[in-house]
C-alpha positions in Angstrom: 11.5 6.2 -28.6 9.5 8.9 -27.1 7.4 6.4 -25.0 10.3 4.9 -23.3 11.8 7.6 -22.5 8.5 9.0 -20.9 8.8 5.8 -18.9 12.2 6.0 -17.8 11.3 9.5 -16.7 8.4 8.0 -14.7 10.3 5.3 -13.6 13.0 7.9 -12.0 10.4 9.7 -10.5 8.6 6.5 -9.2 12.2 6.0 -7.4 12.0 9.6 -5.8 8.8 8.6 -4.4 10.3 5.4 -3.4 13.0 7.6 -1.4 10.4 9.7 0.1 8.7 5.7 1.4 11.6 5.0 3.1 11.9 8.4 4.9 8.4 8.0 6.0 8.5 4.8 7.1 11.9 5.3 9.4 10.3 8.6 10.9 7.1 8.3 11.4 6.7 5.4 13.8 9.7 7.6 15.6 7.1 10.6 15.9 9.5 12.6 13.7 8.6 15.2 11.0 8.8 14.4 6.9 11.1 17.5 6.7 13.2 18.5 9.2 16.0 17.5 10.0 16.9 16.6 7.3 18.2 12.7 6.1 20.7 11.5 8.7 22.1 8.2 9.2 20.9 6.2 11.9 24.2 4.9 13.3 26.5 8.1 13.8 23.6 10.9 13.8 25.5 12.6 11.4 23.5 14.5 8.3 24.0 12.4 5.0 25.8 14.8 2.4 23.4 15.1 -0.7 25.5 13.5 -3.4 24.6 10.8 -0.8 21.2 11.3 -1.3 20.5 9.8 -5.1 18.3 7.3 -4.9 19.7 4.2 -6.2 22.7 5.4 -7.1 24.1 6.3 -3.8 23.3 3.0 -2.4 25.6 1.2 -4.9 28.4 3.7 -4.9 28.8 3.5 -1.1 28.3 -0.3 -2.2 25.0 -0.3 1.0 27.2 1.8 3.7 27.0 4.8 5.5 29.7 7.3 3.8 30.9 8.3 7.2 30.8 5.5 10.0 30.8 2.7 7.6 27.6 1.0 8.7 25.3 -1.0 6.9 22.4 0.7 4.9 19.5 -1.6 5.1 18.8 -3.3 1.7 15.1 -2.3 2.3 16.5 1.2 1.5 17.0 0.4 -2.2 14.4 -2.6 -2.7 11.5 0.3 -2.0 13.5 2.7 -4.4 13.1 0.4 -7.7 9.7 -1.3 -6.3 8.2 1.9 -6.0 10.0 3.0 -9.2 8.8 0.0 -11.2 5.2 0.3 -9.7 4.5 4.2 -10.2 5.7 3.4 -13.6 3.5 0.8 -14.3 0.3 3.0 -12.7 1.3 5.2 -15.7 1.2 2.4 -18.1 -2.2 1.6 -17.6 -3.3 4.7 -16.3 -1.4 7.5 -18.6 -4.2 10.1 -17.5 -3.0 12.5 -15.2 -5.9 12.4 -12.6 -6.1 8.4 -12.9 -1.9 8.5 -12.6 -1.8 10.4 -9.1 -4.5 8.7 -7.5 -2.7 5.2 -8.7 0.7 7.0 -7.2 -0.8 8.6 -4.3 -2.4 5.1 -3.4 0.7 3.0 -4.1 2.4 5.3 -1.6 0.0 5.1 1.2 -0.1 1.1 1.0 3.5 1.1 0.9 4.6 3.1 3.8 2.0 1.4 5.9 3.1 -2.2 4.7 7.0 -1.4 5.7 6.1 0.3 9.2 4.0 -2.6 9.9 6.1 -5.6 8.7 9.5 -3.5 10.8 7.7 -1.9 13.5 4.5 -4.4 14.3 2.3 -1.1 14.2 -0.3 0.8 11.8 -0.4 4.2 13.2 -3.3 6.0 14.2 -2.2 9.2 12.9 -1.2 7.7 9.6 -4.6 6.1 8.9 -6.1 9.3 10.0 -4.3 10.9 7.2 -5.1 8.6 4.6 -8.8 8.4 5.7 -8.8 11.8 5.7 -7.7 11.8 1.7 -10.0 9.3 0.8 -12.6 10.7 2.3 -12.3 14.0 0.3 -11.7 11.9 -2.7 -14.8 9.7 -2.4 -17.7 11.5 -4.3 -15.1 12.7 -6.9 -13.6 9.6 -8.2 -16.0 9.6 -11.6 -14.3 12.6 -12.2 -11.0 10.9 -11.4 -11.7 8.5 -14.1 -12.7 5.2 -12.1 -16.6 4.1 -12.1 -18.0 3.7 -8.6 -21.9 2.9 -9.2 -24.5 2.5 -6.4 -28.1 1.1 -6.9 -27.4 1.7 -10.7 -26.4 5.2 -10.3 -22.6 7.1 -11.6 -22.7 10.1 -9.4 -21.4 11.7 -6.9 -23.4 11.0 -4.4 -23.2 7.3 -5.5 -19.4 7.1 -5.5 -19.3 8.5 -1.8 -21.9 5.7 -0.9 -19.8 3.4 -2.8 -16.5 4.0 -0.9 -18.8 4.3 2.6 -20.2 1.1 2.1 -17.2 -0.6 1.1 -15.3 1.1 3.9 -17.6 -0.1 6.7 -17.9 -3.6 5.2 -14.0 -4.3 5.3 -13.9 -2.7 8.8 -16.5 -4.8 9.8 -15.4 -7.9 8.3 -12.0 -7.3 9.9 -13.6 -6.4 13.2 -15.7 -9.7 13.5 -12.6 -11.7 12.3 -10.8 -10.2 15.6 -13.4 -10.8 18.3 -13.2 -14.9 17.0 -9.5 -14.3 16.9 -8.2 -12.2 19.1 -4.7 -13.4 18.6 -4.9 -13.6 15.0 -4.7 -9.9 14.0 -4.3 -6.4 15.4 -6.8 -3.5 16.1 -4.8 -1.7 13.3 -5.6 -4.5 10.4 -9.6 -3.6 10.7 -8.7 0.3 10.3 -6.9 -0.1 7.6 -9.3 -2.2 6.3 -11.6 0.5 6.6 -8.6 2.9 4.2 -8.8 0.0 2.0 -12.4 0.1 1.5 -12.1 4.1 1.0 -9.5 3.9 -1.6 -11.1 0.8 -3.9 -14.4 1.3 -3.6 -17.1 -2.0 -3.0 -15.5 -4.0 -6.1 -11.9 -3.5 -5.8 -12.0 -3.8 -1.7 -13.7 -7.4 -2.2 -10.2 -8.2 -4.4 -8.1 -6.6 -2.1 -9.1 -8.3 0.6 -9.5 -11.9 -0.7 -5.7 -11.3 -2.3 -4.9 -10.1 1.5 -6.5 -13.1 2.9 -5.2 -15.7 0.6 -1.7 -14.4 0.9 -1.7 -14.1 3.9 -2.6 -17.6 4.7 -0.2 -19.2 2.3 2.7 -17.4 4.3 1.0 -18.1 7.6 1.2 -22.2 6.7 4.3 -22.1 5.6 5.6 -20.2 8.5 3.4 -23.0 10.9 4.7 -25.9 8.9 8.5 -24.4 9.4 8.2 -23.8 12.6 9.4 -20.2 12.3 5.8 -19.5 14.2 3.6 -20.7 16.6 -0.3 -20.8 16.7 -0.3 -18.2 19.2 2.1 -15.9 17.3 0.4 -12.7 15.7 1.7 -12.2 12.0 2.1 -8.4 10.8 -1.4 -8.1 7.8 -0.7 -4.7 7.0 1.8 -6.0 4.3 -0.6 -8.7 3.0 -3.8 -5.7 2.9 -0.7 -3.3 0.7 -0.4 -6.1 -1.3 -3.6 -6.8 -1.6 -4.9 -3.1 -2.6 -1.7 -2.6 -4.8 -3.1 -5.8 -6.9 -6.6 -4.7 -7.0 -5.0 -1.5 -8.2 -2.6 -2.1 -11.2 -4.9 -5.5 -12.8 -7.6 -6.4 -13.6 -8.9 -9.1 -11.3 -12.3 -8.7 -10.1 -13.3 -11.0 -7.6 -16.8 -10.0 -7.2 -17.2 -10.8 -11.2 -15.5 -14.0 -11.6 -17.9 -15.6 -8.4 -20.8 -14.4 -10.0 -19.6 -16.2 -13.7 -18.5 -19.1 -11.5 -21.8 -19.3 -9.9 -23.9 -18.6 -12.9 -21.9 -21.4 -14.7 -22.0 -23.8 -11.9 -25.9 -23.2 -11.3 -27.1 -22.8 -15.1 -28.6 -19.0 -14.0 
């Protein structure tokens, strides 16, 4: 009894955060601040009352409209609220420690906000991924303490889990990089960048995941677009959303890409 209610709690809170995605991802591609003013609706300009402002909630009582013009809330508004809800309590789930939890939650937010502005806006900030670099960066030799193993050349220290994330960091950039001088239609100068945030937040291991779940994603929508006819050759398709999804799988399971290929080549080889 007390579990799920811890849960429900987490889940609530995961919807919050889910609130807080949406802001984010309406304001900041606008250049606007996190705080002020405060939420308004995008139609009439006018402030949104705050027994307007329950995530959820307020979307089905005003049944997905604006509670003084009428117009349409977007249903991304409340698909982020339960998603981010359903994932933050999940990261608790598997990750119930409190410095493992935030990390998981801090994470999930950052992949989030940069999927949505890139699959609405066709953009991955500059600014943003300077923040999130920023907070990976400072994170980097710590995250033994944190409660996630980053080894280098054998080592669990500090100084390995910084070379860990480095590494991995300038390996997804680069990979990213040399996949956009063959194709420079195919993807964005953004993708490789936050490639690189990727590579910050996962470390060596969990980046190689990320971006093969990225990659193979991404191509299975890609063909199916193609085959449709919703897209041509020459049409660039957002990847920030298929790099969130990718990281937020490396995240919350535990598929290891780099472990599976070695068993797969060990069994295939007889080494």
């Amino acid at each position: 009894m007390l579990e799920a209610a811890i849960s429900l709690l987490v889940f609530l809170v995961g919807v919050s955060i889910g609130s807080f995605v949406n802001t984010a991802a309406d304001r900041l591609p606008r250049r606007q601040s996190l705080i002020y003013p405060r939420s308004y609706c995008l139609s009439c300009n006018r402030d949104i009352p705050r027994r307007h402002l329950l995530p959820v909630i307020s979307y089905l009582y005003l049944r997905g409209r604006c509670g003084g013009c009428g117009a349409k809330i977007p249903t991304r508004i409340i698909v982020i609220e339960i998603l981010t809800g359903l994932l933050v309590a999940y990261a608790h789930h598997i990750g119930p420690e409190i410095s493992v939890f935030l990390a998981l939650t801090v994470s999930i937010t950052i992949l989030l906000v940069f999927a949505i502005i890139d699959l609405e806006n066709r953009l991955i900030l500059n600014r943003a991924i300077l923040v999130g670099t920023g907070v990976f960066l400072l994170m980097a030799p710590f995250w033994t303490v944190i409660g996630s193993e980053r080894t280098f050349l054998g080592e669990n220290t500090f100084f390995a889990s910084l070379s860990n994330s480095l590494l991995a960091a300038a390996l997804a950039f680069l990979f990213f990089f040399l996949i956009r001088l063959s194709f420079p239609r195919g993807i964005g100068g953004g993708d490789e960048k936050m490639a690189l945030l990727l590579g910050l937040m996962l470390g060596l291991s969990d980046a190689l995941t990320a971006l093969f779940c990225a990659i193979f994603a991404g191509g299975i929508v890609a063909s199916v677009l193609l085959l449709s006819g919703r897209r041509g050759r020459k049409d660039a398709i957002p990847y920030g959303p298929f790099l969130a999804l990718g990281g937020i799988v490396s995240l919350l399971t535990d598929l290891d890409v780099l472990a599976s290929s070695t068993t797969l080549v060990s069994g295939l080889t007889g080494f």
